[in-house]
C-alpha positions as CSV (number, residue, x, y, z in Angstrom):
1,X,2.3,-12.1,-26.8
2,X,-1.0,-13.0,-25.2
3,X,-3.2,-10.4,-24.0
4,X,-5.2,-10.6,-20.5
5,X,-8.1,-8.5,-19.8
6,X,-9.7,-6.2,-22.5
7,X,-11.0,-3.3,-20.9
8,X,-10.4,0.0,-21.8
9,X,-7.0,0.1,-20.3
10,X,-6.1,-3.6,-21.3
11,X,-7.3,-2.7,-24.8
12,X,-4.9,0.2,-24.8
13,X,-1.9,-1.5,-24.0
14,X,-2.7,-4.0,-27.1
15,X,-2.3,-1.0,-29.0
16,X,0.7,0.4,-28.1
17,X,2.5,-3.5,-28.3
18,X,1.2,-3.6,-31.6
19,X,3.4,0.0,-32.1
20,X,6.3,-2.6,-32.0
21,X,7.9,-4.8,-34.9
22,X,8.8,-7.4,-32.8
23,X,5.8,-8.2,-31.1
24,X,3.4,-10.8,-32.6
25,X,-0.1,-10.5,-31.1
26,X,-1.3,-14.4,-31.4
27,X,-3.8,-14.9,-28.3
28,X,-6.4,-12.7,-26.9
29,X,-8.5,-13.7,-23.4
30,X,-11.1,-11.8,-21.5
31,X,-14.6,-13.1,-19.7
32,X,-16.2,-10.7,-21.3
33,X,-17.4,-11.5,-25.1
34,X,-18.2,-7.7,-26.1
35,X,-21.3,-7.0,-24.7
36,X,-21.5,-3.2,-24.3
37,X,-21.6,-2.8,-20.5
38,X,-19.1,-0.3,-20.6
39,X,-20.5,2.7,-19.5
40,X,-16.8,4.6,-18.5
41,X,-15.3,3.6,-21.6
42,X,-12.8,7.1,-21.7
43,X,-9.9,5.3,-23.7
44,X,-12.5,4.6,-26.8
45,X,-14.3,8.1,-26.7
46,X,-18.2,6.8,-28.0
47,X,-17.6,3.2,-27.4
48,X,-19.1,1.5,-24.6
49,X,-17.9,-1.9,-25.9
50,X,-14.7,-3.4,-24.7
51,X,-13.6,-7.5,-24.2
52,X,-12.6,-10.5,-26.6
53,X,-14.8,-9.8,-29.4
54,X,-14.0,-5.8,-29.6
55,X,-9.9,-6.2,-29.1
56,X,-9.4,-8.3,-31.8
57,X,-11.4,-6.2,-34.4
58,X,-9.4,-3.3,-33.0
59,X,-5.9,-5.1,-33.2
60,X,-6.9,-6.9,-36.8
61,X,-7.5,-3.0,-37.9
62,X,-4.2,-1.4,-36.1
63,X,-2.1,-4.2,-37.3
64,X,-3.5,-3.6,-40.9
65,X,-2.4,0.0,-40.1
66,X,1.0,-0.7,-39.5
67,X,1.6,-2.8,-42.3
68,X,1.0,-6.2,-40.8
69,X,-2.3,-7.4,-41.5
70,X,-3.2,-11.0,-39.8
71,X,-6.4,-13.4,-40.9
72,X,-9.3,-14.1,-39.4
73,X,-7.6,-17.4,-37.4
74,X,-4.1,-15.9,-36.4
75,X,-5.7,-14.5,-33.1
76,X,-7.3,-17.0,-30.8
77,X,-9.4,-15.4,-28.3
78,X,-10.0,-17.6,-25.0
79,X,-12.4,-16.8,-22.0
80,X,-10.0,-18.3,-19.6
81,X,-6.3,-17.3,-18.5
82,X,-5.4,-20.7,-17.9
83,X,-6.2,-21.9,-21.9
84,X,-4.4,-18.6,-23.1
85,X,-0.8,-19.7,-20.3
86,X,-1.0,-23.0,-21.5
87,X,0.4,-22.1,-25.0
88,X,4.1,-22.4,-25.3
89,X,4.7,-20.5,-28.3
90,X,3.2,-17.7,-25.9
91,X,6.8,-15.3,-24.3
92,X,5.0,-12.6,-22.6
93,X,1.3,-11.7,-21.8
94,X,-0.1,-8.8,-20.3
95,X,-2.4,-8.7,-17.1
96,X,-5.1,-6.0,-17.3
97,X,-7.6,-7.5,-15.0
98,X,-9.3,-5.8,-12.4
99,X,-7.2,-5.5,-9.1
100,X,-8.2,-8.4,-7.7
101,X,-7.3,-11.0,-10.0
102,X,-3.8,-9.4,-10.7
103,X,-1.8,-11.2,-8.1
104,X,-3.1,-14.5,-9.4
105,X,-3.0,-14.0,-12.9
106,X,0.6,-13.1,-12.4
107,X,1.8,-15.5,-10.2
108,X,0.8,-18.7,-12.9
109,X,2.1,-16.8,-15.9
110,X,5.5,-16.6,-13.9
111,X,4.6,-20.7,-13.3
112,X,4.0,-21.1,-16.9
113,X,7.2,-19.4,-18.1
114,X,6.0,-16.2,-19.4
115,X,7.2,-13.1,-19.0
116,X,4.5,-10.3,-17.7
117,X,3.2,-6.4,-18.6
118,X,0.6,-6.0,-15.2
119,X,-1.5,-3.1,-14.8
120,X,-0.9,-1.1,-11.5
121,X,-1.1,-1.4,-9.0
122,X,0.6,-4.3,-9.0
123,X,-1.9,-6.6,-6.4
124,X,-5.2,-5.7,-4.2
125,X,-2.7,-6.7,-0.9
126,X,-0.1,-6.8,0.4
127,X,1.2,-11.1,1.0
128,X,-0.1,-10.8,-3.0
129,X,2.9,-8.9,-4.2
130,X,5.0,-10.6,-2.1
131,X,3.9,-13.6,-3.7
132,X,4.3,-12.2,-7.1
133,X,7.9,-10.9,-5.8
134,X,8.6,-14.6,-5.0
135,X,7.6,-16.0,-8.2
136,X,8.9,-13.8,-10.9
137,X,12.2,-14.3,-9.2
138,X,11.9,-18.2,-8.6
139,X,10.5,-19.2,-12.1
140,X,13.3,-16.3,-14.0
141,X,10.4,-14.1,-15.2
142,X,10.5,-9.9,-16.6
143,X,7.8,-8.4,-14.9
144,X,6.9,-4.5,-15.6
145,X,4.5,-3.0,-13.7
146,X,1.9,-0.7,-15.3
147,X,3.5,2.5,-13.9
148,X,3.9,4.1,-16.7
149,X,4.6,7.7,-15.5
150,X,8.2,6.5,-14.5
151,X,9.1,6.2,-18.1
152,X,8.7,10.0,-18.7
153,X,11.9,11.7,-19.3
154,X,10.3,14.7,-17.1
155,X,10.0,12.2,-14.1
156,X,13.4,10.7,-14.4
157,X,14.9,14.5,-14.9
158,X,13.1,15.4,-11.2
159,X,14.7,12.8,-9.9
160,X,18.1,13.6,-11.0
161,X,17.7,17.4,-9.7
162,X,16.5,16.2,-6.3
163,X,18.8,13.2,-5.4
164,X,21.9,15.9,-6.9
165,X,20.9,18.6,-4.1
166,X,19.2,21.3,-6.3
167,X,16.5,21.6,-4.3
168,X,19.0,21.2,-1.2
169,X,17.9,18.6,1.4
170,X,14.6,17.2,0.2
171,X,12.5,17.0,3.1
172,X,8.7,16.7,2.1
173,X,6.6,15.5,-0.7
174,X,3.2,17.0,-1.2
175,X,0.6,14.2,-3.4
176,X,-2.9,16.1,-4.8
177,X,-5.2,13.5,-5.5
178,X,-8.4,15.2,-6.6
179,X,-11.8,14.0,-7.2
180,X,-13.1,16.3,-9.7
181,X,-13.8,14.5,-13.0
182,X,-16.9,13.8,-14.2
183,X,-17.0,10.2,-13.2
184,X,-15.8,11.3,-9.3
185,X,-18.8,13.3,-9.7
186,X,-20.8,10.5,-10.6
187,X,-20.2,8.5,-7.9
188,X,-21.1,11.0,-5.2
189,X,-24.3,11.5,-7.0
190,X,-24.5,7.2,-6.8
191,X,-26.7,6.5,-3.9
192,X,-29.4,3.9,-2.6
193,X,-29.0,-0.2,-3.2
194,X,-28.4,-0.8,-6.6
195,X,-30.6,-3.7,-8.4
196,X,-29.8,-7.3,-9.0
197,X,-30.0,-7.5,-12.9
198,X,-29.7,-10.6,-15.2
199,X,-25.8,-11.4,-16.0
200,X,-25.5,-10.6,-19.7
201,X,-25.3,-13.2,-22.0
202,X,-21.4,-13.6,-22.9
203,X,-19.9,-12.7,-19.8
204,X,-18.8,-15.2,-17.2
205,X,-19.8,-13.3,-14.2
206,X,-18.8,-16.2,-11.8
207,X,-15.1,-15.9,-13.8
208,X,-15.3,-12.3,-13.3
209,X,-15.4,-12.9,-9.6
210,X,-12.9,-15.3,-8.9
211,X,-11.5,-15.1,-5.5
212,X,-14.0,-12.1,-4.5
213,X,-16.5,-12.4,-2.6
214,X,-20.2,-14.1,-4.1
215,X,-22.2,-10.9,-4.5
216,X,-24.9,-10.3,-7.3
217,X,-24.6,-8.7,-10.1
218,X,-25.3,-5.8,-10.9
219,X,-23.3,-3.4,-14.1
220,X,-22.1,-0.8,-11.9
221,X,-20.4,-3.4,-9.7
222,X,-18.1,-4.9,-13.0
223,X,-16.7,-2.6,-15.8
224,X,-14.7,0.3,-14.8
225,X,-16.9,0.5,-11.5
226,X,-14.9,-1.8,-10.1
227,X,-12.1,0.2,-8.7
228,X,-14.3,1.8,-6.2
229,X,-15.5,-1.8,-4.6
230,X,-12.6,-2.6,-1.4
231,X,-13.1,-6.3,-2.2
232,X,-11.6,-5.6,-6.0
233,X,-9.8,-2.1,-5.8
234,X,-8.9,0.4,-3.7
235,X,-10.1,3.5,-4.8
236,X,-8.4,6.6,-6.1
237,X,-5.6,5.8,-3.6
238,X,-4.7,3.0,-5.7
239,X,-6.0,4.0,-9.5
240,X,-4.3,7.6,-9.6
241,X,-2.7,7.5,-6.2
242,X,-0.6,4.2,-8.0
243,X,1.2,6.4,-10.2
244,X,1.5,9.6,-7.9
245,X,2.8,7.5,-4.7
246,X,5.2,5.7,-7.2
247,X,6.8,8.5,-8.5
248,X,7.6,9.8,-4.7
249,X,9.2,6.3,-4.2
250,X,11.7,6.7,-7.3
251,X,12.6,10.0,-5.9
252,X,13.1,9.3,-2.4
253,X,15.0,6.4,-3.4
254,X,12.5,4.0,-1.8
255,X,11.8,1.6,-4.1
256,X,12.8,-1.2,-1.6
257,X,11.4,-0.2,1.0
258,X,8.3,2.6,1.9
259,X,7.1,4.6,5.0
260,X,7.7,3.5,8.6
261,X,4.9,5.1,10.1
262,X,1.1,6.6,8.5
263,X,-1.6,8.3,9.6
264,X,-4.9,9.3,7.2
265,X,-8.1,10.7,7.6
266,X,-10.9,10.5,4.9
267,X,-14.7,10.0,3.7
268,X,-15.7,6.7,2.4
269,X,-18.7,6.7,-0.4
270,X,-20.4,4.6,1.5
271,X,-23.4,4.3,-0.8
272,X,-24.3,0.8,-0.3
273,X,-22.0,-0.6,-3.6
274,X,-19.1,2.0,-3.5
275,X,-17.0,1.8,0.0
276,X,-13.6,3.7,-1.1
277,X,-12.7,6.6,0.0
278,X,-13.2,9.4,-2.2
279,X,-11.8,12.2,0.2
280,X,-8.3,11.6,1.9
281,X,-5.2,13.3,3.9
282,X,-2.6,11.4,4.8
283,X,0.9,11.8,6.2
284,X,3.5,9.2,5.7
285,X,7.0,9.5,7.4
286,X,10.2,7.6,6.0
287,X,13.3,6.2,8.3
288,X,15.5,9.4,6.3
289,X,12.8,11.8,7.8
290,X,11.3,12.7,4.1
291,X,7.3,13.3,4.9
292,X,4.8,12.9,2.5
293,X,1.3,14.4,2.6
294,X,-1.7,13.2,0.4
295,X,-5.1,14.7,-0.1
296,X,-7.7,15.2,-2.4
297,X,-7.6,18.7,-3.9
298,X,-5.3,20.7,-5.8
299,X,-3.5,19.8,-9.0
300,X,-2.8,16.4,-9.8
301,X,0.6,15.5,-9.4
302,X,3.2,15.5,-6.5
303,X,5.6,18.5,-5.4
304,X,9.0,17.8,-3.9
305,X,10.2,20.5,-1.3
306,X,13.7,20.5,-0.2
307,X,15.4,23.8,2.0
308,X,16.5,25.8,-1.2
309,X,13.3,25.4,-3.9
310,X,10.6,22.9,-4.8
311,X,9.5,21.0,-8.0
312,X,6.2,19.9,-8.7
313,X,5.2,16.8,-11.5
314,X,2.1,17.1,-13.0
315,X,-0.3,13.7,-13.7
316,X,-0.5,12.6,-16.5
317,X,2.3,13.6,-18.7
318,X,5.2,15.2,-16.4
319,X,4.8,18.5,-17.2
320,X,6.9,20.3,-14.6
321,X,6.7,23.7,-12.3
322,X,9.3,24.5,-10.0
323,X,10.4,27.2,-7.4
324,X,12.6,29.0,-10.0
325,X,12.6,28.5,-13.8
326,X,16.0,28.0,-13.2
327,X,16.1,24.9,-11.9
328,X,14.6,23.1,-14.8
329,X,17.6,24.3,-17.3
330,X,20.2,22.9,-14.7
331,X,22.7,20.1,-16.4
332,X,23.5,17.0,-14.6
333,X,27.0,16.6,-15.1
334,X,28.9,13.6,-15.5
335,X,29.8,12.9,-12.0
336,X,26.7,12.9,-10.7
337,X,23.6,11.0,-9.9
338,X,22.1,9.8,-13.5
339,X,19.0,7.5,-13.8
340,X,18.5,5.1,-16.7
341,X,16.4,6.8,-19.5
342,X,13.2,5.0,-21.1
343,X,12.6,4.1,-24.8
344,X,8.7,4.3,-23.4
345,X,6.8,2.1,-21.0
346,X,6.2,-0.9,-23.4
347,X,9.4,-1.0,-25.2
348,X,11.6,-0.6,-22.3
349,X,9.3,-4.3,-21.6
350,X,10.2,-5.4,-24.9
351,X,14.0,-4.4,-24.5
352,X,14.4,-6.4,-21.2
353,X,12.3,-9.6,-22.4
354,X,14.6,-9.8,-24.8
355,X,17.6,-8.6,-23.1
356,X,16.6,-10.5,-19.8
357,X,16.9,-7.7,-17.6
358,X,14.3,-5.8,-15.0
359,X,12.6,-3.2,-16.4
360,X,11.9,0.4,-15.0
361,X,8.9,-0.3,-13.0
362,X,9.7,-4.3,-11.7
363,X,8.6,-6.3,-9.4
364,X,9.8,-4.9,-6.1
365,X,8.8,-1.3,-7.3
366,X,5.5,-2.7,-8.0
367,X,5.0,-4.2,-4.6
368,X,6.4,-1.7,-2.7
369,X,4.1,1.3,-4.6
370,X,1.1,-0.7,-4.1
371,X,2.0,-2.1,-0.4
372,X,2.2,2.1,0.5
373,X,-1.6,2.3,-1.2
374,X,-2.8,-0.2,0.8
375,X,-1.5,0.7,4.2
376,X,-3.3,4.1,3.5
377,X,-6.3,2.3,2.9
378,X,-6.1,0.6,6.1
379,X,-5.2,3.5,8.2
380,X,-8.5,5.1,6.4
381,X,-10.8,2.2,7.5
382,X,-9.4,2.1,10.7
383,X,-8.7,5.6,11.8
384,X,-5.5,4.3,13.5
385,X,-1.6,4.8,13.4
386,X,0.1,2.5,11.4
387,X,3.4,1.8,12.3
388,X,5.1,-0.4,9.2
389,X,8.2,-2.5,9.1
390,X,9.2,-2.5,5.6
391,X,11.9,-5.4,5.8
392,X,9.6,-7.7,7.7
393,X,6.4,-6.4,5.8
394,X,4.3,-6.1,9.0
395,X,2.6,-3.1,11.4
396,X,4.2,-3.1,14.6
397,X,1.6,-1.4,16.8
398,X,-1.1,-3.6,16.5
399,X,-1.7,-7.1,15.7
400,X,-5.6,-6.3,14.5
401,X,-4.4,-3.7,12.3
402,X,-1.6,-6.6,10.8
403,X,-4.4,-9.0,9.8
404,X,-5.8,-6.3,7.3
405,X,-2.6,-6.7,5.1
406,X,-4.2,-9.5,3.4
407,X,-7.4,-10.1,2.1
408,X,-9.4,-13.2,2.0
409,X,-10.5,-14.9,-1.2
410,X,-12.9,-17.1,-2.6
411,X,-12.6,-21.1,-2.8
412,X,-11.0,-22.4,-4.8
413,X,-8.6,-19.4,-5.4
414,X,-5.6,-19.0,-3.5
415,X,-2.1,-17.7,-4.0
């Protein structure tokens, strides 16, 4: 396996595929050299260094853990996805970029004949995962997307209650998406134009970039910060709301599919660097009827109401609450509904690399979760109803609003 994009999160997943025996870590990539610019760095509690430099002293030490020790020269580090695809001892890599460079990253690891682990959500618009849709299946690829809350057995148990009828006729789904940890709170505080600073030495800024917009640098706009820029994330609606949104998919038996009409409501930052929204409501309606409703307080997680009793999945880790304590002891009997169970997020990739099979969170699912994200985003900027077509991918109501689906990018990157 190669690994792309060594953030905190990208750095993470390295060390849960070095958790298994049959994955050989040979080839490490990132534009970033380790040079301590991480300032959010919440997977590496006291670190603020993450990139090439960092991720391999880290995977040299958990592979020593393990049993499995590798020199000095067994991990080639690149600054360059391109180098690190053009291997062909390389099966699989991961894609752990920033949002923006997902859709592209994925799409020429599908053309170089490797098999892909990418972060959610899946692509920063909509034609990109439809791109990365078209590839994965032209060029015989395993894609999993980053979702890893579907691989909970708590999440796949919901399911089974709700598409069985214990709840009786499931009706609405209720997503809390709050924005009350401390780095939420930092970014309310974040106001006024941020400075242009020098581009540290070992990170290839212009690389980092890509098909964004030219803007200057300046740290807050990079590591971690990113997510909160429209031009390479979305916001909470597609960090948390990603995993939430997904999981109300898989239940409603959506995962092909997604609303048919949307309407939101919501405060962007607007702080002259950070233009996501970081307050939302929005109400989604599906061809079966099934509403959803998102907004930004409460608990984390996503409640399922149906006429006879409720459920509600808590993010991250599935705990569950539901109307009656009942209903969590019920059996799912033979005859009914059953949903494939997950070894875990990474193996279950593993398992269908080798097996040549779609994983629990593929492709389509990926596309589909993130396409949902992104028309709430749109119906935020906009303030207008968005009526979606989920077999032709378009809105219906308003050409304007359709040429929002995509997002420009930067010579010489395109998809």
């Amino acid at each position: 396996m190669g690994f792309i994009g060594l953030g905190g999160q990208g750095t993470r997943n390295l060390q849960q595929f070095v958790q298994i025996p049959e994955v050989q870590i040979v080839a490490l990539c990132d534009v970033d050299n380790g040079v301590g610019q991480y300032n959010n760095l919440y997977q590496f509690s006291g670190s603020t260094d993450a990139g090439r430099a960092p991720a391999k002293a880290r995977a040299t030490q958990w592979l020593a853990d393990v049993g499995r020790p590798v020199g000095p020269k067994d991990i080639a580090t690149y600054s360059d996805f391109r180098e690190l695809l053009a291997r062909p001892d390389i099966d699989a890599v991961t894609c752990c970029t920033p949002d923006h460079w997902h859709g592209l990253v994925t799409i020429h690891a599908a053309k170089s004949g490797k098999d892909i682990y990418c972060e959610k959500p899946l692509v920063n618009s909509i034609p990109e995962g439809r791109a990365v849709c078209d590839a994965v299946r032209r060029y015989g690829r395993v894609l999993q997307t980053g979702s890893h809350e579907r691989s909970n057995d708590t999440v796949r148990y919901t399911c089974e209650l709700v598409r069985n009828g214990r709840i009786g006729k499931l009706h609405t789904m209720r997503v809390n998406m709050p924005n009350t940890d401390p780095h939420h709170l930092k970014l309310l505080e974040n106001r006024g134009p941020k400075p242009t600073m020098p581009i540290p030495e070992g990170f290839d800024y212009e690389m980092w970039l890509g098909p964004a917009e030219w803007a200057p640098y300046t740290q807050e706009r990079t590591h971690f910060w990113w997510r909160y820029i429209l031009a390479t994330g979305g916001g909470e609606i597609t960090d948390r709301g990603a995993h939430i949104i997904d999981i109300g998919q898989f239940v409603n038996d959506s995962d092909n599919s997604g609303p048919v009409e949307l309407v939101a409501k919501g405060h962007s930052l607007g702080n002259g660097l950070f233009d996501s929204f970081i307050t939302y409501d929005f109400e989604a309606t599906y061809a079966n009827g099934v509403k959803m409703f998102g907004g930004s307080e409460g608990e984390r997680g996503i409640k399922f109401e149906g006429d006879k009793g409720w459920i509600f999945v808590h993010i991250h880790g599935g705990r569950l609450e539901a109307s009656s304590p009942d209903l969590l002891r019920e059996k799912i009997g033979p005859g009914e509904f059953h949903t494939q169970r997950s070894p875990g997020h990474h193996r279950n990739f593993i398992e269908c690399v080798q097996a040549r099979r779609r994983p629990i969170a593929h492709e389509e699912i990926g596309h589909r979760t993130a396409t949902f994200c992104h028309l709430i985003n749109i119906a935020l900027l906009t303030g207008r109803k968005v009526q979606w077509d989920p077999a032709a991918e378009r809105i219906t109501n308003d050409e304007n609003l359709n040429r929002l689906v995509a997002k420009p990018m930067r010579s010489p990157w395109r998809i």
